[in-house]
C-alpha positions in Angstrom: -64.5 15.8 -105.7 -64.6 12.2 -107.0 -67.5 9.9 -107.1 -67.5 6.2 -107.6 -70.5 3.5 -107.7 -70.8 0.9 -104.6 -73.0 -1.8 -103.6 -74.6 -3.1 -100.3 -74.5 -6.3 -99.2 -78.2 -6.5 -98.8 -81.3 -8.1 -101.2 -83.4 -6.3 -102.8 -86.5 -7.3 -100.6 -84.8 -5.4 -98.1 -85.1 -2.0 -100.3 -88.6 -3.4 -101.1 -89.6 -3.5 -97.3 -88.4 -0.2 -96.4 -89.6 1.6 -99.4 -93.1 0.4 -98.8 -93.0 1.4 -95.4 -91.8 5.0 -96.7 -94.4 5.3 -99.6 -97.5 4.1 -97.0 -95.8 6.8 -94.5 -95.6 9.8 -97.1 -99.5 9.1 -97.9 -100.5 9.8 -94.2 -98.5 12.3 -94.1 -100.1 13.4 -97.5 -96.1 14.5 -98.6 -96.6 15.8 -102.2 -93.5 16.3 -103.3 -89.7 14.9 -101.9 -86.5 15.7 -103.8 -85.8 11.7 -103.4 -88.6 8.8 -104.3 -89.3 6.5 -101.5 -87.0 3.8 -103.5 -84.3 6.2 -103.7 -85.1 7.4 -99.9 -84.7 3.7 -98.7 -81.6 3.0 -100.5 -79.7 6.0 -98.6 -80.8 4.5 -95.5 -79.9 0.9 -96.4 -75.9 3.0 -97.5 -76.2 4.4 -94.4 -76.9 1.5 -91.8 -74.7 -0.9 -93.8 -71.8 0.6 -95.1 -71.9 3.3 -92.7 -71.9 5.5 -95.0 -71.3 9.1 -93.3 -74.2 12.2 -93.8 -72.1 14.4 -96.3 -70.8 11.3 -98.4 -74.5 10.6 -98.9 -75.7 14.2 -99.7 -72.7 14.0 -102.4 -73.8 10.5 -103.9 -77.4 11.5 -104.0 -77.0 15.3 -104.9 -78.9 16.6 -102.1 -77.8 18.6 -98.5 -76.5 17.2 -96.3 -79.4 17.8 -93.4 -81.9 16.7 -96.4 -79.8 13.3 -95.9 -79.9 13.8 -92.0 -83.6 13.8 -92.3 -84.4 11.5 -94.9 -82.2 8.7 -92.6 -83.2 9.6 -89.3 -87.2 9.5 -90.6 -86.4 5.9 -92.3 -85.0 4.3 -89.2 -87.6 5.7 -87.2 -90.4 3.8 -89.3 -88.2 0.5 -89.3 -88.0 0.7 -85.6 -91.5 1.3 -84.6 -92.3 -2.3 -86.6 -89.5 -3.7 -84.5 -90.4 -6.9 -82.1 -90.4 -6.1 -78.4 -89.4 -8.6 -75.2 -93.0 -10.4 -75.3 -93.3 -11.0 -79.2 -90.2 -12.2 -78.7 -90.7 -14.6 -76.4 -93.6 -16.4 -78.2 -90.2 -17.6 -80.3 -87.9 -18.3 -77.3 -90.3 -20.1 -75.5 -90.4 -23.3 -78.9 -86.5 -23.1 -78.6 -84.8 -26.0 -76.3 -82.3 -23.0 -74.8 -81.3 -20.0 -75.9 -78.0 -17.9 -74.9 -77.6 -14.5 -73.5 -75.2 -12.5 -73.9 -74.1 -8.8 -73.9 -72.3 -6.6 -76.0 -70.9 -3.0 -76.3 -71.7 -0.3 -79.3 -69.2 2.2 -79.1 -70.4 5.7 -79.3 -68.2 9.2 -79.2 -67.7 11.0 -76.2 -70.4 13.0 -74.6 -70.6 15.7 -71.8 -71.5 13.3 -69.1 -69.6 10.8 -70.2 -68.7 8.6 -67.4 -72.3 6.7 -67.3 -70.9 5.7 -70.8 -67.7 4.2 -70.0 -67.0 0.9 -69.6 -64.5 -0.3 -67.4 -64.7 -4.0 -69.2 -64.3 -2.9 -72.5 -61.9 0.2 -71.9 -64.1 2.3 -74.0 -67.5 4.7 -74.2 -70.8 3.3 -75.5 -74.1 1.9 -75.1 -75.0 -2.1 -73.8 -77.1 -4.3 -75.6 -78.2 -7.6 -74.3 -78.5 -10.2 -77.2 -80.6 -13.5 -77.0 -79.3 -16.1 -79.9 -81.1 -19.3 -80.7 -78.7 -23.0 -80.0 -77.5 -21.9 -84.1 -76.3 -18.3 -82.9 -79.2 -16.7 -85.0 -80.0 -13.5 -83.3 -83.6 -13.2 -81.9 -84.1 -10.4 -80.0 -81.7 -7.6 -79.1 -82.8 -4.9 -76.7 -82.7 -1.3 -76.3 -79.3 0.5 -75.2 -78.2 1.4 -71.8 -75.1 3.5 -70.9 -72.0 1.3 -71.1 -71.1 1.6 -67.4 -74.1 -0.9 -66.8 -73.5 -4.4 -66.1 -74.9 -7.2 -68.1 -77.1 -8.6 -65.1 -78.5 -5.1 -64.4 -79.0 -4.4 -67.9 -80.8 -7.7 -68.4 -83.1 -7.0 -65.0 -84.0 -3.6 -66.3 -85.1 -5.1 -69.4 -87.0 -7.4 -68.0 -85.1 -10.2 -69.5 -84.3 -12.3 -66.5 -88.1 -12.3 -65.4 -89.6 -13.3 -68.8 -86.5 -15.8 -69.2 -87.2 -17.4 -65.6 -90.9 -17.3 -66.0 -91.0 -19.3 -69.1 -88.9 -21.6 -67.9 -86.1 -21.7 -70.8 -82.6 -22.6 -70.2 -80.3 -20.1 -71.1 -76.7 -19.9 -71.4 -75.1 -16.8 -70.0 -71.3 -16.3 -69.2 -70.2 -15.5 -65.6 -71.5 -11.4 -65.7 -75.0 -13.6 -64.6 -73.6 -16.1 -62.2 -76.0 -14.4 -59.7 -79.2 -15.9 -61.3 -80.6 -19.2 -60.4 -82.1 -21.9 -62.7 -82.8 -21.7 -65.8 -79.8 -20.1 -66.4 -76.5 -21.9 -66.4 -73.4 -20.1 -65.6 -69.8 -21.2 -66.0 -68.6 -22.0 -62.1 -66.4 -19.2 -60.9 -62.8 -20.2 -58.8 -63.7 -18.4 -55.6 -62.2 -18.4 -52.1 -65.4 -21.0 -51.0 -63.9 -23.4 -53.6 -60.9 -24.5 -52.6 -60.3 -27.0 -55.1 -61.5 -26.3 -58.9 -61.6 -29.9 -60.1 -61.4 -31.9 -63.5 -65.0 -31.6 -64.1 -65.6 -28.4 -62.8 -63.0 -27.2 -65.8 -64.7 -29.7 -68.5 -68.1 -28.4 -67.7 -66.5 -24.6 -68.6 -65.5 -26.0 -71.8 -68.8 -27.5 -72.8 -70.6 -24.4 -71.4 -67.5 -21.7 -73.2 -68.3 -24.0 -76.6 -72.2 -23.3 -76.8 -71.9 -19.8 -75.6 -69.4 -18.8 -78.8 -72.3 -19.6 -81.1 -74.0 -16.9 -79.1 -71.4 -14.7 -80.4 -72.6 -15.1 -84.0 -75.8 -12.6 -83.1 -72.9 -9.8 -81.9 -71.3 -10.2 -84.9 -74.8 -10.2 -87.0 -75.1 -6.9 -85.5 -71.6 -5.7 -85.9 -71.9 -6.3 -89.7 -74.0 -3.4 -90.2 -71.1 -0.5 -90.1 -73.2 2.4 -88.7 -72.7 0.0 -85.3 -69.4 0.4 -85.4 -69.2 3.5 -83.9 -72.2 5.6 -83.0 -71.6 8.9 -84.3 -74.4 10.7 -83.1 -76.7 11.1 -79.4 -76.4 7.7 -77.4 -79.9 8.0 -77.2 -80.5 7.4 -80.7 -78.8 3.7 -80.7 -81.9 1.9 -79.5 -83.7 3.0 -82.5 -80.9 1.7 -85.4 -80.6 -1.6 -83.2 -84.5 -2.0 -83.5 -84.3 -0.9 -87.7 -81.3 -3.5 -87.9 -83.2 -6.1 -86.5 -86.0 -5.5 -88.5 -84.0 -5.4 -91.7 -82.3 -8.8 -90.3 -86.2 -10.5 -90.0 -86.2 -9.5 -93.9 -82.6 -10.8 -95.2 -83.3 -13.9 -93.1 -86.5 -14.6 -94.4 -85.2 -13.8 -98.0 -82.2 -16.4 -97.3 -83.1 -19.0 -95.0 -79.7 -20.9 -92.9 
């Protein structure tokens, strides 16, 4: 079998991050011996979440089994996620922001047993939703756990408790017709219906405007769709909340690293 060298498109203070997070982890745990250091541990994570690196590809780049790299992965993302933000930490950030935009997108997953909760009619295709709030600049500030794909955006956002915490606060947000239901302060393209006969200039103008600020929101979808392991879920649905918490997390450091 061949082996070749790669690199991740990441900085090192996000190898820093996790691997303190591993060492401080492995002392609680009182671990005395692992056949990979925590630097070396972090760094087959970081492979695994950004190049999407499969488990066996890893095992044979770091010369260990392939359930050792199972582990070793799934026990790294765990401890990224628990430090992730959740819907009111968030919010402490949303609510300084003169709008924000909502917007929901679709992680593909493989097929499961029960696998029409999963499908989405919208997107032709199985996987989980994830409702993503961007700031006016499209920097992704909070994305939140998965739901089955067959859930709408507006349910999604309710179950979450996004629409609440949105309304409460009083922040305008941008949302594309899947929200047209909510009232103020969201703002929803208008929608040619049988009530409204006659669509008019404006009515089509004020779509524009409103289509032109919600493709920055588009930006945080593709922040998350960056990371490869996102681009199909290859393993339970169930464990997609916990790699879009890690992600974020890792995002928090690469921005802070690299300011826009």
């Amino acid at each position: 079998m061949l082996s070749y060298p790669a690199t991740i498109s990441l900085s090192s203070q996000s190898l820093n991050h996790l691997t303190t997070l591993i060492r401080h982890h492995r002392r609680q745990r009182r671990s005395r011996w692992r056949v990979l250091a925590p630097a070396r541990q972090a760094l087959l994570a970081l492979a695994h979440l950004r190049n999407g690196d499969t488990y066996h590809r890893l095992a044979t780049g770091f010369a260990i089994s392939t359930s050792t790299a199972w582990r070793y992965v799934r026990e790294a993302i765990d401890l990224l996620a628990a430090t992730a933000p959740d819907l009111t930490t968030a919010m402490t950030r949303i609510r300084r922001l003169c709008f924000v935009i909502l917007d929901g997108t679709l992680i593909s997953i493989d097929r499961v047993a029960d696998d029409k909760a999963y499908y989405s009619g919208k997107h032709r295709r199985h996987g989980m939703n994830i409702q993503v709030v961007a700031d006016p600049a499209g920097r992704l500030i909070w994305a939140s756990p998965g739901l089955p794909g067959r859930t709408h955006d507006l349910t999604a956002a309710r179950t979450h408790g996004l629409i609440d915490a949105l309304t409460t606060a009083g922040v305008i947000t941008f949302a594309d017709r899947a929200y047209q239901s909510v009232q103020r302060p969201f703002i929803t393209p208008y929608k040619k219906h049988k009530g409204r006969k006659v669509f008019t200039a404006w009515n089509k103008k004020f779509n524009r405007d409103h289509a032109a600020i919600r493709a920055n929101g588009e930006r945080a979808n593709a922040t998350l769709k960056q990371w490869k392991i996102l681009t199909q879920i290859r393993c339970s649905p169930g464990r997609t909340t916990p790699i879009v918490q890690a992600i974020q997390v890792l995002h928090s450091v690469e921005t802070a690293q690299h300011p826009r």
